[in-house]
N, C-alpha and C positions, 0 to 999 in steps of 0.2 A: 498390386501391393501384397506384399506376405502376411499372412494371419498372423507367423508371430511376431512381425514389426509393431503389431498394433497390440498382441493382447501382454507383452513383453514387460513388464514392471522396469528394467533397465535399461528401457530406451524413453529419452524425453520425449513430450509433447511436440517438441521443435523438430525433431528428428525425426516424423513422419511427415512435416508438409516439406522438408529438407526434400527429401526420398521420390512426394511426390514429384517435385519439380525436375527435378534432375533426374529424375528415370523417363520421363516425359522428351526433356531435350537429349536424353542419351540415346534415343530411338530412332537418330538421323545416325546413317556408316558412321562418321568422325565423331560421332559421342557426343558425353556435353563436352561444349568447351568454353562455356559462361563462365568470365568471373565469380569470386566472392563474393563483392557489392553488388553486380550486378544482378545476383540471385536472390539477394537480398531486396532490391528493389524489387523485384516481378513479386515478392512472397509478402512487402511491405515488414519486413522484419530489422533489425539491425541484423550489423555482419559479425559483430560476436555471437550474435544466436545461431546463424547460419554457419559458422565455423564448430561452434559445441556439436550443433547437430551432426555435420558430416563428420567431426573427431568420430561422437559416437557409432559412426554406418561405418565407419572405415577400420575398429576396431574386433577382432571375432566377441559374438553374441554370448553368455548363458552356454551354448551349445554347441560354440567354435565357429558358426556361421558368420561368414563375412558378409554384409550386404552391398557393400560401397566400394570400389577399385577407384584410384587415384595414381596418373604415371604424372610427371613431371616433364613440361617442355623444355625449352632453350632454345630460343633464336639463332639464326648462323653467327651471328657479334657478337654474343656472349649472353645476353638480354636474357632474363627469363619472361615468358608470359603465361597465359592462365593454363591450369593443368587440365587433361582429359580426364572424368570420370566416366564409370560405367558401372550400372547398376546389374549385381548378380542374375543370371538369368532363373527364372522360376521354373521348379518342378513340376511335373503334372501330378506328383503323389503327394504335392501337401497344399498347404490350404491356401488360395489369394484372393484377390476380390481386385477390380477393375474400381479406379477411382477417377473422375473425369478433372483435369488441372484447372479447371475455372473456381473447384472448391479450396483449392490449394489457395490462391489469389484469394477468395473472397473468405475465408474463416479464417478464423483463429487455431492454432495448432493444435489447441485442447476440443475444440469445437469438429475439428477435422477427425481426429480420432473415434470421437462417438459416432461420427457419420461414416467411417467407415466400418465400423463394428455394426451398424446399422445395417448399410450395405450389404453384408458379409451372411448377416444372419436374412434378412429378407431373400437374398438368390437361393439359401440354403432351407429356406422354408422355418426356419427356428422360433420359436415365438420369445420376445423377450420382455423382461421387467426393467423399471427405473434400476432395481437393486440389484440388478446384475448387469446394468450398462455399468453401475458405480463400483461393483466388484473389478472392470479393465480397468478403470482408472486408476493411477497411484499420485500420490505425491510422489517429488523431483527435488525440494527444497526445506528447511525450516527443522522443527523438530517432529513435523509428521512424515519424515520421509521416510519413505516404501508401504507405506502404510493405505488402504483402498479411501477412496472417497464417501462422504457417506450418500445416502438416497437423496436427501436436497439439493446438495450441489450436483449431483445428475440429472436430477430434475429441472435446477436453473438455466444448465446447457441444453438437455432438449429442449427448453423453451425456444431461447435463445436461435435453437437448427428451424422452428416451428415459424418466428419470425420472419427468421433471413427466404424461410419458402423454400428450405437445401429439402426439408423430411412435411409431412406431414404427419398429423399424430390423432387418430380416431379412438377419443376417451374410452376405454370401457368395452371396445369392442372385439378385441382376441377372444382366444380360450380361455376358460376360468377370469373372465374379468381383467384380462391382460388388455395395458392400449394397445393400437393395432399403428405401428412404424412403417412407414413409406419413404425410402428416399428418390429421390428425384434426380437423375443424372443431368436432367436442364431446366430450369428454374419455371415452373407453369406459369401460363399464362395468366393475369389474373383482371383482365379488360374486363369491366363489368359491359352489356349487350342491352342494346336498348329494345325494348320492348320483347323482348325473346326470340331477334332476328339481329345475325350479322349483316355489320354494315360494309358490305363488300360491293365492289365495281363488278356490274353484269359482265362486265369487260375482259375482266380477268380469268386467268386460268384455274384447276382448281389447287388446292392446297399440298396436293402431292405432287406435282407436274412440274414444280420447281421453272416456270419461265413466265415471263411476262405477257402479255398481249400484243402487242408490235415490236418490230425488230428495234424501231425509232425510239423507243421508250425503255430499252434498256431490259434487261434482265437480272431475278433473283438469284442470287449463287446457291444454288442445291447442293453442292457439294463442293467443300474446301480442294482452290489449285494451287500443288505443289509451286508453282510457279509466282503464282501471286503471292503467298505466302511466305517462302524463301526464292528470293530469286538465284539464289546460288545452290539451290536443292537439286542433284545430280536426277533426282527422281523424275524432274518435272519435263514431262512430256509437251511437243507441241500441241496446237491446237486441234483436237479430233475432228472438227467442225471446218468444210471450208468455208471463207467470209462468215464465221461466227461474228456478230456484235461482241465485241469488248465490253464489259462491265465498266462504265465512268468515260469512254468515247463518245457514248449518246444521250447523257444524261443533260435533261434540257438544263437543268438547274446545279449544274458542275459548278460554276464560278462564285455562285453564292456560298457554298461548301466548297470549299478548298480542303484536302485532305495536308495534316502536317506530316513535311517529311520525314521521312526514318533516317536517322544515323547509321552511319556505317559501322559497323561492328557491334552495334546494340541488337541486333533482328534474334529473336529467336521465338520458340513455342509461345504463344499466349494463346486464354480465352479470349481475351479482349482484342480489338484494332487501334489500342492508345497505345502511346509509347511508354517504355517502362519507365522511364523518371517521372510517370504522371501516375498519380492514385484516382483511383474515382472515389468521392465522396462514399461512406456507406452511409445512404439515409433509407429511414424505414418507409418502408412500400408495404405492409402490411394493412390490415382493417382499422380505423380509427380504434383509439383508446376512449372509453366512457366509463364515467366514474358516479357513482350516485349523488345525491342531492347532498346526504347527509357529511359523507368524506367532502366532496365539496366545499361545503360551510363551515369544515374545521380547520381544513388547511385554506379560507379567505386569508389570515392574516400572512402569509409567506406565497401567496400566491403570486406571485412575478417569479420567485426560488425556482417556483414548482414547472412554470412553464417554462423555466431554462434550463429545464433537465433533459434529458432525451428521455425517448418514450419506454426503452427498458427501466430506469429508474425510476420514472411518474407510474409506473404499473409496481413496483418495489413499494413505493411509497403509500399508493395507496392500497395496497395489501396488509403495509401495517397499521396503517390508520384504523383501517377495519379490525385488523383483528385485536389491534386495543379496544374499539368499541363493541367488539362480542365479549370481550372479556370482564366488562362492564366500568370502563373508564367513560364517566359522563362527556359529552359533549362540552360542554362549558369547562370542564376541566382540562381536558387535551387540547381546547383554541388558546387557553389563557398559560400552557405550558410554553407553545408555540412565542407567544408574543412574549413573555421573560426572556426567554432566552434566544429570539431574537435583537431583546433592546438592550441585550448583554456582547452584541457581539459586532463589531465595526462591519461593514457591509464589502466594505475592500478587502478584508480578511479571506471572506468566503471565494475561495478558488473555485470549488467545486461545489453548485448548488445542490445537487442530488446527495454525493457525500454525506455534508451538510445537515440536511434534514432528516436520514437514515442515520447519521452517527452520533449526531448533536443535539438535535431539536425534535425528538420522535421519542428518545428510551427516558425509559423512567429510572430517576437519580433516586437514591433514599436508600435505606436501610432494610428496605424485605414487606415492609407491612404495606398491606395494598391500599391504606387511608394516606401514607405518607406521599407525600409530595417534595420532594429533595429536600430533607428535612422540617416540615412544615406540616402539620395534619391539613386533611384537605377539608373534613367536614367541621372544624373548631376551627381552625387557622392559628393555633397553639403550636410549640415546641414539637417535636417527639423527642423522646426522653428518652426512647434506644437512642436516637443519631446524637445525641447528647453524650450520652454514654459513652459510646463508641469513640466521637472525639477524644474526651478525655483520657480514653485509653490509649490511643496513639501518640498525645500529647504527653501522655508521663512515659510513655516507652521510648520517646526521644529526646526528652528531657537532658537525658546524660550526655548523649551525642551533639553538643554546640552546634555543629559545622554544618548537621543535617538538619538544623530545629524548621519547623515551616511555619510557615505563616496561618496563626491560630483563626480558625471557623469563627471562633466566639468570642468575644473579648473574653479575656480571665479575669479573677476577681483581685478588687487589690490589698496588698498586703498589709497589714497595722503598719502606724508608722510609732518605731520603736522611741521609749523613752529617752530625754536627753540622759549622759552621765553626767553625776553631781561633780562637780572641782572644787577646792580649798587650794588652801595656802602650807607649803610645809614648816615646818617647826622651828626648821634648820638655817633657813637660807630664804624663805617667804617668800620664793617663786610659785606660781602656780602648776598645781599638780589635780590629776583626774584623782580622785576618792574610789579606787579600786583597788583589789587584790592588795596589795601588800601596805602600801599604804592606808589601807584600814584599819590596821594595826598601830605601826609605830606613827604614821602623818610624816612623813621623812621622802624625800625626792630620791631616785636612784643614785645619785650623787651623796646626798650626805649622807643617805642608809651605807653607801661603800664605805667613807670616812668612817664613822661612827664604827664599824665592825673592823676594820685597822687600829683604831684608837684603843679599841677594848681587846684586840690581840696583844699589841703592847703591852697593854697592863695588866696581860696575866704573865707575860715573858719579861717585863720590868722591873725591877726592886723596889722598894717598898716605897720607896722617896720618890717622887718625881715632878720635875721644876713644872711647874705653870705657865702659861702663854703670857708673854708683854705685852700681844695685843700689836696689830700693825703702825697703829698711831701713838703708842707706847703707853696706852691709857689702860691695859690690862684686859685678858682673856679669862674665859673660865675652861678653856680646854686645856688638854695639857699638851707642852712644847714636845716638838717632833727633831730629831737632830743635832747640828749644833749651831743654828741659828737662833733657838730659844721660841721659836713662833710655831705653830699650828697650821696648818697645811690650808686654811681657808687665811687666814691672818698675812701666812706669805703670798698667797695668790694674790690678795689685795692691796700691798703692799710692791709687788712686782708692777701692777697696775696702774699706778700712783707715779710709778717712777719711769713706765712707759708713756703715761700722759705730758 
């Protein structure tokens, strides 16, 4: 693999275990000639990631460098099928590093990277820091893109490579206090040995000798056959050996193992002898995890959460446990956080129990002050009167905005409840009227206050004389007649009324 594949800011993550695979199969005459998907299986990635990635190998580099060739088939019928890649050949004047395709399969893209940076620098003698693994790394995504990773999250992945058993990592013991990086091109052995003697058959050969002990019993394969391995591999020579034992001819216990067959068109490069629509679990084979007494006893009440986490999480989890408890968050106060906001939270809901406890039931809610308790003092069990605060301030800042109003923390206080208005009777007509505004004045309904200011326009634009009202029932009025009907504008409406009944 090329140094600058790996220390390149504009090549994704994905885009090196891409590289790895397919420079692997492209090392047979006829190249790769793997599908999309099916490269996608051997890497355990989807095939949009595996398409991102060869887009980006197949376009020039930062420096015009192509690393990826892709020609296009066509069947003799018209048909297309998978196209030939071929990975650029390497220089001897610039920099690569040999990466073994079993890490391709078994890490994660981001994971494969540091391990070849690892790689790179151990052949090269370089001594490295966390903070210079996280200087190759960039973000690919978000608004930190191109931006380096910080020293944690390089630290999290060489955990992470220290697990899987890809690196080892000797704390403390480089130059100037540098750890000292070891990657491992095949994954150590890690049998524990009883009494400090292997438990080997006198019988057998020794460990470099690569064969068995009788012809009857079958032989170790010392070295990968071209034949066995692709049977269609132009490479693969007869048998060097005359009447060599066949590996799986003399195997007393063949039928109990049945090997599953391979499909036709599926074969190509693996670490493994499974076929490629099949994953192997990744389960931790590392040293048991052990937690002290005290983290412990604080996470009893979620402990079923805690044991359905995997073990990189339950080692997350109780990292912060602890380091809430150095920071001097009492025991009884971090179990009885736990149990709130547990008996806050439907148990169907929790998808992911690790998540879960690291996102939900672990950080501290509140307002800043280290007594607060997501609003609650922990040592009075009183209000805080910042987070008090604080609500009301967000609550009058959205006050205006309806649409956004949220669902208030606190009950609010409630409002007086306002005085009734007084009502009367008007003067005019002895309807009932509210005792406001303008009728606090004259006592007149908007109706008769209209009349009345018509009546008295009249009688500044009327002559001196002006006949008086008959009154609808002809009993006589005190206003004075409107028109030529001789009535008064309430007189005739009543009178209309009379004669519509």
């Amino acid at each position: 693999m090329p140094l600058r594949l790996i220390t390149t800011s504009q090549y994704a993550d994905v885009a090196v275990s891409v590289y790895v695979k397919i420079g692997a199969l492209a090392s047979r005459p006829q190249g790769c000639t793997a599908a999309t998907a099916t490269i996608a299986d051997y890497l355990g990635l989807s095939k949009a990631s595996v398409e991102r990635g060869m887009t980006q190998l197949t376009r020039p580099g930062p420096d015009g460098v192509v690393e990826l060739s892709s020609v296009r088939r066509t069947r003799p019928g018209g048909c297309g099928t998978s196209a030939v890649r071929r990975t650029r050949p390497v220089t001897a004047t610039e920099g690569f590093v040999w990466i073994p395709v079993a890490a391709a399969e078994d890490l994660t893209p981001r994971q494969l990277r540091v391990y070849a940076l690892i790689a790179y620098a151990q052949a090269q003698g370089i001594p490295l820091t966390e903070s210079e693994i996280a200087g190759a790394l960039h973000h690919h995504s978000g608004r930190r893109a191109g931006q380096p990773l910080t020293t944690a999250a390089a630290g999290e992945i060489v955990d992470a490579l220290e697990v899987a058993r890809w690196i080892t990592v000797d704390r403390r013991a480089g130059t100037r206090g540098r750890h000292h990086f070891t990657a491992h091109d095949i994954l150590p052995d890690v049998r524990p040995a009883s009494g400090g003697q292997h438990d080997e058959d006198p019988t057998t050969s020794g460990a470099g000798e690569g064969s068995g002990s009788a012809a009857d019993a079958g032989s170790l394969a010392y070295k990968e056959e071209p034949k066995t391995d692709r049977p269609d591999d132009e490479r693969a020579l007869s048998s060097p050996a005359v009447g060599e034992v066949q590996v799986g001819e003399a195997v007393e216990n063949a039928d109990e193992q049945p090997q599953e067959p391979r499909a036709p068109g599926r074969l190509a490069l693996r670490a493994d002898e499974n076929h490629p629509s099949s994953h192997r679990p990744r389960t931790y084979s590392g040293p048991p995890l052990t937690i002290s007494t005290r983290v412990h006893a604080v996470l009893e009440p979620v402990r079923w959460l805690y044991q359905r986490a995997n073990v990189y999480m339950q080692r997350r989890i109780a990292r912060e446990v602890g380091r809430q408890l150095r920071a001097g968050i009492a025991d009884d106060r971090l179990r009885q956080r736990l149990v709130e906001r547990y008996a806050r939270t439907m148990a169907d809901d929790i998808r992911d129990p690790g998540r879960w406890l690291l996102g939900v039931a672990l950080p501290a809610w509140g307002c800043g002050i280290f007594d607060c308790e997501a609003g609650v003092l922990w040592s009075s069990g009183r209000r805080c009167s910042v987070c008090e605060e604080i609500v009301q301030d967000r609550r009058r800042d959205s006050a205006p905005d309806q649409s956004r109003r949220a669902e208030p923390l606190v009950e609010p206080p409630r409002s007086p409840v306002a005085p009734p208005v007084p009502r009367s009777h008007c003067r005019g007509c002895g309807c009932r009227i509210l005792h406001v505004k303008r009728a606090l004045d004259d006592g007149l309904c908007p109706l008769c206050r209209t009349e009345d200011a018509g009546v008295l326009a009249l009688i500044r634009t009327a002559p001196a004389h002006v006949e008086a009202c008959a009154g609808w029932n002809g009993a006589g009025c005190s206003r004075p007649a409107l028109g030529t009907a001789g009535l008064c504008v309430r007189c005739r409406t009543r009178r209309l009324q009379c004669v519509a009944s």
